[in-house]
mmCIF file of the protein (N, C-alpha, C, O) and its ligand, coordinates in Angstrom:
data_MODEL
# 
_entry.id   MODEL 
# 
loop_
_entity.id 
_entity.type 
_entity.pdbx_number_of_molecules 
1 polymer     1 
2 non-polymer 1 
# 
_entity_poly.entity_id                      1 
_entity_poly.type                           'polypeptide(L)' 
_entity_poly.nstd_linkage                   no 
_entity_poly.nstd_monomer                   no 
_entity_poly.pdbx_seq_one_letter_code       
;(UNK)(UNK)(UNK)(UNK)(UNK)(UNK)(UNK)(UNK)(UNK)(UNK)(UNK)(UNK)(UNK)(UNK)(UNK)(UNK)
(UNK)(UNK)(UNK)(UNK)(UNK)(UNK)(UNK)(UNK)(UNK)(UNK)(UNK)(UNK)(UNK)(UNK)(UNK)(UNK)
(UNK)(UNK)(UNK)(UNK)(UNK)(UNK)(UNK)(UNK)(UNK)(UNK)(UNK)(UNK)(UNK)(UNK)(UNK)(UNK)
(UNK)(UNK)(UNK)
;
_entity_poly.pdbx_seq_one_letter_code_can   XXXXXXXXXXXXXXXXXXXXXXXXXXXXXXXXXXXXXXXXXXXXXXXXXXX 
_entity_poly.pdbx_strand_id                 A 
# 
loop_
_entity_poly_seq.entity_id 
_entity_poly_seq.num 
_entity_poly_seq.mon_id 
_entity_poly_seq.hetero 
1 1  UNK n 
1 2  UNK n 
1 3  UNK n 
1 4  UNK n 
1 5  UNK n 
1 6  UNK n 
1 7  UNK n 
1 8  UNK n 
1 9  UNK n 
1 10 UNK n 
1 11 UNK n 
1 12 UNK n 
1 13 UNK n 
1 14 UNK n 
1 15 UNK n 
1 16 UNK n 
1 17 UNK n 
1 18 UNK n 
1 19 UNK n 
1 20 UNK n 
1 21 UNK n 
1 22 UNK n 
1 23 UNK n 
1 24 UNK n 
1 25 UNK n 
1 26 UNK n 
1 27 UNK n 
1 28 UNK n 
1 29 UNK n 
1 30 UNK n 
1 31 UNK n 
1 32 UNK n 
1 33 UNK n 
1 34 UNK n 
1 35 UNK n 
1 36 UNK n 
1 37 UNK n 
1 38 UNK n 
1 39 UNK n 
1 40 UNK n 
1 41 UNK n 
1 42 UNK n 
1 43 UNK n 
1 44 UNK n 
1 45 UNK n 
1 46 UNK n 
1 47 UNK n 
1 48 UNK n 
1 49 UNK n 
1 50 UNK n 
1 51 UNK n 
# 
loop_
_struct_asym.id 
_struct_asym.entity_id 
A 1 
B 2 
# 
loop_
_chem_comp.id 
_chem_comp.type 
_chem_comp.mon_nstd_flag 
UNK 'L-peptide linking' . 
ZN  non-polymer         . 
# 
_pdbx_entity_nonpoly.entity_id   2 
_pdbx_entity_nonpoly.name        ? 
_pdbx_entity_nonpoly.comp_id     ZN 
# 
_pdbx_nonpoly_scheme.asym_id         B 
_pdbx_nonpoly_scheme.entity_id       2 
_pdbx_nonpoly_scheme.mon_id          ZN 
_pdbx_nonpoly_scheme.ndb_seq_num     1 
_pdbx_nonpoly_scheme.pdb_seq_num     101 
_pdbx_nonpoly_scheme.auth_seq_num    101 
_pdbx_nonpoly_scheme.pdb_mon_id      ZN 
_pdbx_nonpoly_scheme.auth_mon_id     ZN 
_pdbx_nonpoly_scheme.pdb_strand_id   A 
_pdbx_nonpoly_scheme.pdb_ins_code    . 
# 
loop_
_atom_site.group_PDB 
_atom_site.id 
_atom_site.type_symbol 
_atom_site.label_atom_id 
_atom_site.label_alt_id 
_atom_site.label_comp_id 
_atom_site.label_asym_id 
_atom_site.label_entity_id 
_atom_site.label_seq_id 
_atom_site.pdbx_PDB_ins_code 
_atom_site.Cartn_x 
_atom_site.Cartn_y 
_atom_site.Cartn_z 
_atom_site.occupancy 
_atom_site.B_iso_or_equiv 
_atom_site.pdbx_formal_charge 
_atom_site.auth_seq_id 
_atom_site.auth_comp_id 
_atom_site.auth_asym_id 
_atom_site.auth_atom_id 
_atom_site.pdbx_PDB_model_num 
ATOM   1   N  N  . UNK A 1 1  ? 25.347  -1.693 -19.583 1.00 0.00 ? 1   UNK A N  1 
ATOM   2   C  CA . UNK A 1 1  ? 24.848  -2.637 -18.581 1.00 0.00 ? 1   UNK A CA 1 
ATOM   3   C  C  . UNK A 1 1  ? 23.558  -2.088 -17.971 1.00 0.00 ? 1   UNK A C  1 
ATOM   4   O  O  . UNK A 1 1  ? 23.500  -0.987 -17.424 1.00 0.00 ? 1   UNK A O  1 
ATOM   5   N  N  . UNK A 1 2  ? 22.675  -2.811 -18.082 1.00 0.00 ? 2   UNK A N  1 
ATOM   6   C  CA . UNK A 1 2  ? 21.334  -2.490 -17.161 1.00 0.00 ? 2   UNK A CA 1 
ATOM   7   C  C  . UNK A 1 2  ? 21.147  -2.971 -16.032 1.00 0.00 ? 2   UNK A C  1 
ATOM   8   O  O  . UNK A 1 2  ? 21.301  -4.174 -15.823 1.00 0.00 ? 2   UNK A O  1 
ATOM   9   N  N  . UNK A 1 3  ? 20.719  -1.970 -14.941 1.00 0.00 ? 3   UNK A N  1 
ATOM   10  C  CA . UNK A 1 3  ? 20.356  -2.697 -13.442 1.00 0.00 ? 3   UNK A CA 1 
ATOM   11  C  C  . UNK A 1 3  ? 18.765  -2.780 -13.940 1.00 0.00 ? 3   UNK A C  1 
ATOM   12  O  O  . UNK A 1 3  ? 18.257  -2.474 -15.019 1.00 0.00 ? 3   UNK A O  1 
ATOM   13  N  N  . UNK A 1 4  ? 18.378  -3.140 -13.124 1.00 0.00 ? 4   UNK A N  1 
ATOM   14  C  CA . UNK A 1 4  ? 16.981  -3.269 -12.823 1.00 0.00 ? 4   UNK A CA 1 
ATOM   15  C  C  . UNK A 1 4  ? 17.018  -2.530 -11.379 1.00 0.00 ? 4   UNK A C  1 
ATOM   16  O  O  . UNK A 1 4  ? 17.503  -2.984 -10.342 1.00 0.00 ? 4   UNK A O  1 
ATOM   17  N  N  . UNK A 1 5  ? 16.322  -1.154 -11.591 1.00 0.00 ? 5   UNK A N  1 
ATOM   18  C  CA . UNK A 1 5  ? 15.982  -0.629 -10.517 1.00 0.00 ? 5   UNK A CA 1 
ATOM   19  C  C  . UNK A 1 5  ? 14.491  -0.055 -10.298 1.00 0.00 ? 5   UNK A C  1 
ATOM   20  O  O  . UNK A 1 5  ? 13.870  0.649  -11.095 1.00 0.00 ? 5   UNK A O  1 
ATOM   21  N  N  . UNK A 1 6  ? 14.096  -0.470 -9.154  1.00 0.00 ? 6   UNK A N  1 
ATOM   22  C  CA . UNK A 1 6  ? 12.402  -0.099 -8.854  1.00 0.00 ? 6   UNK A CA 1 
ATOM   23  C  C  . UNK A 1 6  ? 12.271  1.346  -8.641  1.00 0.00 ? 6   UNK A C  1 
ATOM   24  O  O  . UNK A 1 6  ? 12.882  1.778  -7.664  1.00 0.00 ? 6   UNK A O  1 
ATOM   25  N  N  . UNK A 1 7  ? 11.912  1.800  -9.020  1.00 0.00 ? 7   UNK A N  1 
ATOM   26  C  CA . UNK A 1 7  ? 11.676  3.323  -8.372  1.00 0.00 ? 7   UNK A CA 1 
ATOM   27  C  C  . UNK A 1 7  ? 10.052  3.347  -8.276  1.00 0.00 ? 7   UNK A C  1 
ATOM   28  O  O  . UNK A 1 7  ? 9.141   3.115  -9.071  1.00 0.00 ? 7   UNK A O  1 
ATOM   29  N  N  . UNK A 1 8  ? 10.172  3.907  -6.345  1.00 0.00 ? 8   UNK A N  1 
ATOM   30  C  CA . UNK A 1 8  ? 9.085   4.454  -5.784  1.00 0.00 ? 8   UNK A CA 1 
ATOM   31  C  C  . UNK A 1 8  ? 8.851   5.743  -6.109  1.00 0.00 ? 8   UNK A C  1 
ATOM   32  O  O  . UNK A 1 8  ? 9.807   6.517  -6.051  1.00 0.00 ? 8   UNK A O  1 
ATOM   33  N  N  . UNK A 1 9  ? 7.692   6.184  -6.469  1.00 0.00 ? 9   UNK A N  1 
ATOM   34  C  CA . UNK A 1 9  ? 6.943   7.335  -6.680  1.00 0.00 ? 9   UNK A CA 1 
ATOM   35  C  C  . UNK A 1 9  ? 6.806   7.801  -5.023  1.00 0.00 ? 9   UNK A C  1 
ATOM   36  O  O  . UNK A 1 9  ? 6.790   6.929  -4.154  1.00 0.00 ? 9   UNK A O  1 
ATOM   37  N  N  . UNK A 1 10 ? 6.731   8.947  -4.751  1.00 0.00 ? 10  UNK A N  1 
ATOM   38  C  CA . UNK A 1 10 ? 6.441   9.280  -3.789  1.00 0.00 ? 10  UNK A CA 1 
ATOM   39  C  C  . UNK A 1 10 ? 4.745   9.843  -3.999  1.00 0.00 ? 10  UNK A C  1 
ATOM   40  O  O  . UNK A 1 10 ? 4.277   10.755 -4.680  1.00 0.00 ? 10  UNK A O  1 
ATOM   41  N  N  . UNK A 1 11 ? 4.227   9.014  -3.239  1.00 0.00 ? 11  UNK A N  1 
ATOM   42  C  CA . UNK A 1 11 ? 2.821   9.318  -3.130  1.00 0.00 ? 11  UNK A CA 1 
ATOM   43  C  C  . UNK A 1 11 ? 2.559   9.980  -2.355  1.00 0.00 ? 11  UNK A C  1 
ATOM   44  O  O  . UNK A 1 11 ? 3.303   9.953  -1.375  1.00 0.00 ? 11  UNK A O  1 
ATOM   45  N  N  . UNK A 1 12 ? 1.468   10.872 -2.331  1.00 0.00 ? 12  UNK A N  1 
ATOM   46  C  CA . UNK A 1 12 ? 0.650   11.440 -1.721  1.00 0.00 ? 12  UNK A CA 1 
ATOM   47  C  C  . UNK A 1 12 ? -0.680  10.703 -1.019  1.00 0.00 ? 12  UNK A C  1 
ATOM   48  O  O  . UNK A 1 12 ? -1.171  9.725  -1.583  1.00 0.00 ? 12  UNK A O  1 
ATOM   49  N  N  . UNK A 1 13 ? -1.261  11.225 0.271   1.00 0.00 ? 13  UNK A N  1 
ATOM   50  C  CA . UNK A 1 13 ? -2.383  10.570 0.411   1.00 0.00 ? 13  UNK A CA 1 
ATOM   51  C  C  . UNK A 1 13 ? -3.197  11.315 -0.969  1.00 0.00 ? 13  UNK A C  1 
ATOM   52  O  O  . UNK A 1 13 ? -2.862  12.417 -1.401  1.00 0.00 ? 13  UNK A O  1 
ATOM   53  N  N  . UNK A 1 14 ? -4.208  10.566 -1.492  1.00 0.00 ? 14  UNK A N  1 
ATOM   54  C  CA . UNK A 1 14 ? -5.134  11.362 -2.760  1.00 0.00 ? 14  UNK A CA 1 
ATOM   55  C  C  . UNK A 1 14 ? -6.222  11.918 -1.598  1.00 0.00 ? 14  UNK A C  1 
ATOM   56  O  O  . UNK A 1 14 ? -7.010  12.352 -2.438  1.00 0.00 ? 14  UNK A O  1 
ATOM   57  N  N  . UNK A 1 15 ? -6.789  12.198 -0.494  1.00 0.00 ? 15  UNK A N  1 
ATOM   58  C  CA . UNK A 1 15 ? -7.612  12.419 0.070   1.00 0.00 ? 15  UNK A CA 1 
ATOM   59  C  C  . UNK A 1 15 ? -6.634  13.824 0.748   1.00 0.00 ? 15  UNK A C  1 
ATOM   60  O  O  . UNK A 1 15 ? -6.858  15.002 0.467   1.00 0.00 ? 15  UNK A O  1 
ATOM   61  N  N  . UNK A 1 16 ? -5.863  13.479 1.403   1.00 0.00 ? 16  UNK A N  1 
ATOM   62  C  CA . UNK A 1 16 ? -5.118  15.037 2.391   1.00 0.00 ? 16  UNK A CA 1 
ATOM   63  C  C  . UNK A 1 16 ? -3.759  15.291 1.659   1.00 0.00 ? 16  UNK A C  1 
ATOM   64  O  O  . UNK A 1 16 ? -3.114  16.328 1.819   1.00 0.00 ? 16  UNK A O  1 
ATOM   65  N  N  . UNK A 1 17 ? -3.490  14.568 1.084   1.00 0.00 ? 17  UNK A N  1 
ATOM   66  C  CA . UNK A 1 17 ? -2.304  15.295 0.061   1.00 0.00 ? 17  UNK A CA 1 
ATOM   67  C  C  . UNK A 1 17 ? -1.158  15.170 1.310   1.00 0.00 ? 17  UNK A C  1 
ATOM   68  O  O  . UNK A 1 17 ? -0.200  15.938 1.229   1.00 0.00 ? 17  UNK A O  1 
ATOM   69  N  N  . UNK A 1 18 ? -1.204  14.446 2.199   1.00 0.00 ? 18  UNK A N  1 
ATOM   70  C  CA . UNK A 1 18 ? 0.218   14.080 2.799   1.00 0.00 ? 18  UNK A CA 1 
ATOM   71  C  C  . UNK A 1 18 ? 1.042   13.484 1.851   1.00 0.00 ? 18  UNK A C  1 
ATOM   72  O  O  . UNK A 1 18 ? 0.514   13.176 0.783   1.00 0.00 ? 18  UNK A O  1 
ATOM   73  N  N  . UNK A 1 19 ? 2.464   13.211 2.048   1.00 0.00 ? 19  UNK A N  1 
ATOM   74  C  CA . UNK A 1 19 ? 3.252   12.084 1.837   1.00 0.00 ? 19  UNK A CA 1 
ATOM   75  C  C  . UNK A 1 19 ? 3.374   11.213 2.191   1.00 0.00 ? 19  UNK A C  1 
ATOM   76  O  O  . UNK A 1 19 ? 3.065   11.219 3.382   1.00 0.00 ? 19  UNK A O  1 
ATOM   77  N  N  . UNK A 1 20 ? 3.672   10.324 1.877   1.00 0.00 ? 20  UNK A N  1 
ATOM   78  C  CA . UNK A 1 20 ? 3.671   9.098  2.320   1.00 0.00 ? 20  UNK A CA 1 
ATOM   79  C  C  . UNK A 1 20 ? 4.380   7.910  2.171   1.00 0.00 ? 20  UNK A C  1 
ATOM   80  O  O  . UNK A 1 20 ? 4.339   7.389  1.057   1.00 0.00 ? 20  UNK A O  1 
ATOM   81  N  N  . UNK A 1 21 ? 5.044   7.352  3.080   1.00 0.00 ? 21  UNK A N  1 
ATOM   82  C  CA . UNK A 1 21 ? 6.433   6.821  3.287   1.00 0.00 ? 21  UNK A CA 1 
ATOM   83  C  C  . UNK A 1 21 ? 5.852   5.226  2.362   1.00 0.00 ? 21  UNK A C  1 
ATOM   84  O  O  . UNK A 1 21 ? 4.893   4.482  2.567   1.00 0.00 ? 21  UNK A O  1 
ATOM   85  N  N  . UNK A 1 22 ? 6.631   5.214  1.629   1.00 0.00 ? 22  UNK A N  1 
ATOM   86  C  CA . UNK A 1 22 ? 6.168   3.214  0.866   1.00 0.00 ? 22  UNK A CA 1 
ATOM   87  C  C  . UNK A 1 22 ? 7.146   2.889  1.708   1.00 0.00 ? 22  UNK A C  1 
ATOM   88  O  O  . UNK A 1 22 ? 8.078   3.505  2.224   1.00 0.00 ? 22  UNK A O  1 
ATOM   89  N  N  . UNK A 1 23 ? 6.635   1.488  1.754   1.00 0.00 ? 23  UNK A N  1 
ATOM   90  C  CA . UNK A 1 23 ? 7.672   0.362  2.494   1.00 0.00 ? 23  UNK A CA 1 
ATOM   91  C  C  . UNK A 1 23 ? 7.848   -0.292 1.833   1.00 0.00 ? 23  UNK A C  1 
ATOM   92  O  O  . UNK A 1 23 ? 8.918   -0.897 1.761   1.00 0.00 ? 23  UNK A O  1 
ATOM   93  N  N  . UNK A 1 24 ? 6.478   -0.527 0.745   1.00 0.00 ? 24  UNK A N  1 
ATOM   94  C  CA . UNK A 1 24 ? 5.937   -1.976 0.597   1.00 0.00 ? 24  UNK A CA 1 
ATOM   95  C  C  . UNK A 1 24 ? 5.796   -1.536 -1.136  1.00 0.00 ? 24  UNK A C  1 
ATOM   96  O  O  . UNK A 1 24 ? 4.737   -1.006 -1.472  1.00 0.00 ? 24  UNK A O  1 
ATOM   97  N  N  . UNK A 1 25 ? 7.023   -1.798 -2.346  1.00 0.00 ? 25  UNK A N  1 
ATOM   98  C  CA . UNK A 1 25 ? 6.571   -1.414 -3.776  1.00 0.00 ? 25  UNK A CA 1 
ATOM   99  C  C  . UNK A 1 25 ? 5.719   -1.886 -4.497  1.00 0.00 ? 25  UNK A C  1 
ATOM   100 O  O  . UNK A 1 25 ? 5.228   -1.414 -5.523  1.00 0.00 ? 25  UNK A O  1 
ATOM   101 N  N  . UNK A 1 26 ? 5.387   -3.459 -3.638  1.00 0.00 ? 26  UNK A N  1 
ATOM   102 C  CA . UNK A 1 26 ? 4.426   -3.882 -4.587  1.00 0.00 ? 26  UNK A CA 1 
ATOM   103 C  C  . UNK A 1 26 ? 2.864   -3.588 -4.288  1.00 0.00 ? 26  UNK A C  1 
ATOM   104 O  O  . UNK A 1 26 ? 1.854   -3.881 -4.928  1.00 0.00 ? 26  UNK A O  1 
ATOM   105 N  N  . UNK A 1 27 ? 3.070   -2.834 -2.955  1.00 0.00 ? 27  UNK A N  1 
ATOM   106 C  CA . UNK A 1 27 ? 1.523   -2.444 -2.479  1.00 0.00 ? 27  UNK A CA 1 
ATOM   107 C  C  . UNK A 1 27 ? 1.727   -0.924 -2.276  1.00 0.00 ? 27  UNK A C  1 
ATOM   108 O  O  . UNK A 1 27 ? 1.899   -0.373 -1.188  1.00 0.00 ? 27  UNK A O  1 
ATOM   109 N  N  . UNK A 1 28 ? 1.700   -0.562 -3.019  1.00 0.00 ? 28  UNK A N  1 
ATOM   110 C  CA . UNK A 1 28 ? 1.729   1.450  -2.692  1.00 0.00 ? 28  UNK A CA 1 
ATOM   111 C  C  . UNK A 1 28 ? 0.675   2.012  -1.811  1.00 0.00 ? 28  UNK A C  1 
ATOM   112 O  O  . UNK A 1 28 ? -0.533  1.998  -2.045  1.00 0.00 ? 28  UNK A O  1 
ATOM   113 N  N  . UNK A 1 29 ? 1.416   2.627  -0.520  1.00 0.00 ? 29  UNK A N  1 
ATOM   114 C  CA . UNK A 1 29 ? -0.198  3.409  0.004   1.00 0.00 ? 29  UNK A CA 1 
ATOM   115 C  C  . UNK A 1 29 ? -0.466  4.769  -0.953  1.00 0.00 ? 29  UNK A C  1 
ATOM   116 O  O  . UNK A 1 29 ? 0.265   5.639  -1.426  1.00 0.00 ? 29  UNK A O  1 
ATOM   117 N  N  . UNK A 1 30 ? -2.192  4.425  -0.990  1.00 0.00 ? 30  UNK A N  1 
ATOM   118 C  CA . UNK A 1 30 ? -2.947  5.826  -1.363  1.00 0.00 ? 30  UNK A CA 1 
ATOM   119 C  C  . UNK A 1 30 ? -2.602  6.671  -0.477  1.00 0.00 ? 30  UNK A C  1 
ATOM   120 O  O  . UNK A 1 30 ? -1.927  7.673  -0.714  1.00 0.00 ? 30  UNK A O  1 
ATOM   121 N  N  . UNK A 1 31 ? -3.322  6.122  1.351   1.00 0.00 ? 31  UNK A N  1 
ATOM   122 C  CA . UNK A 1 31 ? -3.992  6.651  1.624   1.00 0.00 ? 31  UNK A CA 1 
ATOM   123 C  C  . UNK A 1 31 ? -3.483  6.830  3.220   1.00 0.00 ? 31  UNK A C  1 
ATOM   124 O  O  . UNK A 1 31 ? -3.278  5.693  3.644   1.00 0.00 ? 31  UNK A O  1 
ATOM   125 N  N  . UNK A 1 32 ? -3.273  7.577  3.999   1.00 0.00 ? 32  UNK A N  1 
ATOM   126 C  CA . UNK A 1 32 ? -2.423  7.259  5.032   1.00 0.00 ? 32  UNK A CA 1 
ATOM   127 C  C  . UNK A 1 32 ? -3.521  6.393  5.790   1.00 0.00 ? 32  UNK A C  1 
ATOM   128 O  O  . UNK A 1 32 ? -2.824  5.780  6.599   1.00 0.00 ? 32  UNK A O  1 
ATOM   129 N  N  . UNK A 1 33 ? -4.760  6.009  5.986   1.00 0.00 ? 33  UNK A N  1 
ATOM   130 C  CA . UNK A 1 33 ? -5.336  4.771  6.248   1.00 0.00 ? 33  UNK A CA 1 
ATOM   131 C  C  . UNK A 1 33 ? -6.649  4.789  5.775   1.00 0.00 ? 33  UNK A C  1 
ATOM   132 O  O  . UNK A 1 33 ? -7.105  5.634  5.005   1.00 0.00 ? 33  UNK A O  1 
ATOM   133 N  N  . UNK A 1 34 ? -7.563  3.342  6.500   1.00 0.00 ? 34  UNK A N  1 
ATOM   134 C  CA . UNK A 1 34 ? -8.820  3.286  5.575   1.00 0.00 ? 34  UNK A CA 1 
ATOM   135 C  C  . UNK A 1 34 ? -9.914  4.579  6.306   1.00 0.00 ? 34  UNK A C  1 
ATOM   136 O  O  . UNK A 1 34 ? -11.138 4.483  6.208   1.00 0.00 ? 34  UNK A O  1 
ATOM   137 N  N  . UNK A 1 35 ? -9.600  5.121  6.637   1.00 0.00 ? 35  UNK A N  1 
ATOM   138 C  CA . UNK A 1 35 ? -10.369 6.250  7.225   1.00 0.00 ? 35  UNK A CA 1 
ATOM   139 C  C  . UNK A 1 35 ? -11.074 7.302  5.699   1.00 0.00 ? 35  UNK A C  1 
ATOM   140 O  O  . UNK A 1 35 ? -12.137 7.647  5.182   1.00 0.00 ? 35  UNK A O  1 
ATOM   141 N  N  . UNK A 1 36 ? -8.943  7.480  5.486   1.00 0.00 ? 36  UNK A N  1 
ATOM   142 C  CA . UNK A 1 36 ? -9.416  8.772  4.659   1.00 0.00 ? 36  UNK A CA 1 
ATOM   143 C  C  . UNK A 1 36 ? -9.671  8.132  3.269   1.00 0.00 ? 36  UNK A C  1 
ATOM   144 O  O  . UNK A 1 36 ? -10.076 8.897  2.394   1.00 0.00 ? 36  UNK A O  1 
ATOM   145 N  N  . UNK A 1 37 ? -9.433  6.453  2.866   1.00 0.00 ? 37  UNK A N  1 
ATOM   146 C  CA . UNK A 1 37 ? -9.329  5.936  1.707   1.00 0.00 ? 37  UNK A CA 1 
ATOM   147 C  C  . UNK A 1 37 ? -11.535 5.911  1.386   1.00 0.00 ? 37  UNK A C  1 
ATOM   148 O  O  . UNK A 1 37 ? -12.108 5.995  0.300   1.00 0.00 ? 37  UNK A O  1 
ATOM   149 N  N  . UNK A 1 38 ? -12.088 5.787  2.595   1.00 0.00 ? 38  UNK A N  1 
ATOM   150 C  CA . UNK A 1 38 ? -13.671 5.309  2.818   1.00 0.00 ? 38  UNK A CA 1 
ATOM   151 C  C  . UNK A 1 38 ? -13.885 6.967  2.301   1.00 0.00 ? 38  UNK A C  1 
ATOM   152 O  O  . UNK A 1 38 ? -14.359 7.030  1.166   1.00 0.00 ? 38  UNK A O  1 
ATOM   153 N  N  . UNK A 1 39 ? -13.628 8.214  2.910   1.00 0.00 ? 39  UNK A N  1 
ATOM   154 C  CA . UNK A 1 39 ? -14.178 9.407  2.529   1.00 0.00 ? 39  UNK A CA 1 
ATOM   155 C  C  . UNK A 1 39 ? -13.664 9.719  1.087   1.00 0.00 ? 39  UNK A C  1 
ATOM   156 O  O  . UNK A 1 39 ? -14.573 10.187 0.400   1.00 0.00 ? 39  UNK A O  1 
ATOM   157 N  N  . UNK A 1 40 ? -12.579 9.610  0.483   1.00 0.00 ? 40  UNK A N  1 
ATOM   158 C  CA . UNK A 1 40 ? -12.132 9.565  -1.394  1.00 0.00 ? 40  UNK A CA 1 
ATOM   159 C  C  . UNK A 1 40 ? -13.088 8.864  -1.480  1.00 0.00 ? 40  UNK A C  1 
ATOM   160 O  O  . UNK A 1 40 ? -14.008 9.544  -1.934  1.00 0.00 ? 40  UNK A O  1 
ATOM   161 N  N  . UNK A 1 41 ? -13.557 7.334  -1.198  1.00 0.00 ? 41  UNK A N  1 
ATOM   162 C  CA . UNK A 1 41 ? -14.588 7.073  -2.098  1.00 0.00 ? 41  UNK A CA 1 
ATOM   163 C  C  . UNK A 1 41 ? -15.746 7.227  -2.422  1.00 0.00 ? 41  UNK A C  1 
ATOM   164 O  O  . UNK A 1 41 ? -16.341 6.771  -3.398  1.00 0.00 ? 41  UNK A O  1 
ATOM   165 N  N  . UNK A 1 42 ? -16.334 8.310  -1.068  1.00 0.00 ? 42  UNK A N  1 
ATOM   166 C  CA . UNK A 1 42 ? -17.188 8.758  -1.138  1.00 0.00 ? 42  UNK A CA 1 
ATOM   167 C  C  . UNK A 1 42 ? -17.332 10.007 -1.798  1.00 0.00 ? 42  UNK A C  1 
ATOM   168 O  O  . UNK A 1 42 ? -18.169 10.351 -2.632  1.00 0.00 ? 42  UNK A O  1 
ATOM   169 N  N  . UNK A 1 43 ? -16.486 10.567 -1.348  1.00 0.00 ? 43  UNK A N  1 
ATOM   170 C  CA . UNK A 1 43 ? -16.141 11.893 -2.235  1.00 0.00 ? 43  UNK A CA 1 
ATOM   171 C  C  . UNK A 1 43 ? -16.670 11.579 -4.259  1.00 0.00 ? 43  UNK A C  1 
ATOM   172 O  O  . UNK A 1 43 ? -17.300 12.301 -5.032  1.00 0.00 ? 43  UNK A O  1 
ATOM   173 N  N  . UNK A 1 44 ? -15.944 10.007 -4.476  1.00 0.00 ? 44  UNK A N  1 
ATOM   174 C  CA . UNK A 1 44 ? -15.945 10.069 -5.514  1.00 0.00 ? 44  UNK A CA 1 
ATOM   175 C  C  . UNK A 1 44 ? -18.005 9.787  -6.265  1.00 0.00 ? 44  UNK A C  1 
ATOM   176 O  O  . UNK A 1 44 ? -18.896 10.305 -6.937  1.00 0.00 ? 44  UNK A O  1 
ATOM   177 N  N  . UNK A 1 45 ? -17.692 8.800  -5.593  1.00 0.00 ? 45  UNK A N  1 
ATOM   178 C  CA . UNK A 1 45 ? -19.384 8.438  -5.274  1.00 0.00 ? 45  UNK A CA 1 
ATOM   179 C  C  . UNK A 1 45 ? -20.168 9.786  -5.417  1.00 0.00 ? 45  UNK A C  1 
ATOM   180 O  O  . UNK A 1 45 ? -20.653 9.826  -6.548  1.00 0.00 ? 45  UNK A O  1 
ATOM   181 N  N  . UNK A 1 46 ? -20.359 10.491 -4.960  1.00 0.00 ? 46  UNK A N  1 
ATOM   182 C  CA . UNK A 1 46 ? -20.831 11.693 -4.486  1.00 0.00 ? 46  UNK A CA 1 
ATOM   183 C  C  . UNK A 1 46 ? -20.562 12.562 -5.702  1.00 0.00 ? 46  UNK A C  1 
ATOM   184 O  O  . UNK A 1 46 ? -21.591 13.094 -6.119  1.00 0.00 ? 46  UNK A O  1 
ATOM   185 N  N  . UNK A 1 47 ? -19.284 12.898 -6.495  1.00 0.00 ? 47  UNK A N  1 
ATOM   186 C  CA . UNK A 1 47 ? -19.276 13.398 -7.909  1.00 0.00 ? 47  UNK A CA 1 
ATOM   187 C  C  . UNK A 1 47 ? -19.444 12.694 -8.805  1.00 0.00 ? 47  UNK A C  1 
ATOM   188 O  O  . UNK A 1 47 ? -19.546 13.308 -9.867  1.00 0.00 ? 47  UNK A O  1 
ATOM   189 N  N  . UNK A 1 48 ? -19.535 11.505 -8.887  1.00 0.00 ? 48  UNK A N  1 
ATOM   190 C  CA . UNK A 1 48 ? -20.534 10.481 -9.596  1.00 0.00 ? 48  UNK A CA 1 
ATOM   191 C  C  . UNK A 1 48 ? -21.917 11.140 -10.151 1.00 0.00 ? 48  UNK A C  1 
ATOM   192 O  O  . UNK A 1 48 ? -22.293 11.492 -11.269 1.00 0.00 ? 48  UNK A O  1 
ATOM   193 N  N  . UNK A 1 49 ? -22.529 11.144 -8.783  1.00 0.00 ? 49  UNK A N  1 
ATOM   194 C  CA . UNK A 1 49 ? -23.808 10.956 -9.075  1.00 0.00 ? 49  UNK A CA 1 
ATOM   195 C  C  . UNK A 1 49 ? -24.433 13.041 -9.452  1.00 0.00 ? 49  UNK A C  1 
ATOM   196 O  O  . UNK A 1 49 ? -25.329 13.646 -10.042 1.00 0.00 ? 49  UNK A O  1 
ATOM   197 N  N  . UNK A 1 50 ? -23.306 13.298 -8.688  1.00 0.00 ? 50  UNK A N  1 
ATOM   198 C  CA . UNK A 1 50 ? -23.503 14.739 -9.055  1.00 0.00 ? 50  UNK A CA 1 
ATOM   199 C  C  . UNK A 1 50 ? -23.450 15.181 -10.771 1.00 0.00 ? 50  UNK A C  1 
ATOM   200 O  O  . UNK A 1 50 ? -23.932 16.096 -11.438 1.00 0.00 ? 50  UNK A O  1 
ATOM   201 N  N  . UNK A 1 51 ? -22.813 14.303 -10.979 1.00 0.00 ? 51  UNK A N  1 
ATOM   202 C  CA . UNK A 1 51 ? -22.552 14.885 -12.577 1.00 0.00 ? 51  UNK A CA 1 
ATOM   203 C  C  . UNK A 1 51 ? -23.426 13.942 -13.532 1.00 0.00 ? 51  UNK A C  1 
ATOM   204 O  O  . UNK A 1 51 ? -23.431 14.130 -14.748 1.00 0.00 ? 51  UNK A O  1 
HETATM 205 ZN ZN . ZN  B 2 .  ? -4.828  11.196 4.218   1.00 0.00 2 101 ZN  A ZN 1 
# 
């Protein structure tokens, strides 16, 4: 018999490497908010252009 079960990944923020509680499976947080989600993308931006 098969369930169908969702399993949450426990994420990390990708910017401070917290954990981070999902509520929400179909919307996973990155990021514990848009603070640190704006500096990852800059971060990324930034090794972009560096390389
Ligand atoms: Zn964070």
């Amino acid at each position: 018999m098969r369930s169908i079960q969702i399993e949450v990944d426990p994420l990390e923020c990708r910017f401070c490497r917290r954990p981070l509680e999902q509520r929400r499976w179909w919307a996973p947080k990155r990021f514990c908010n848009g603070w640190h989600r704006l500096k990852y993308r800059v971060c990324q931006v930034v090794a972009f252009v560096l390389d």
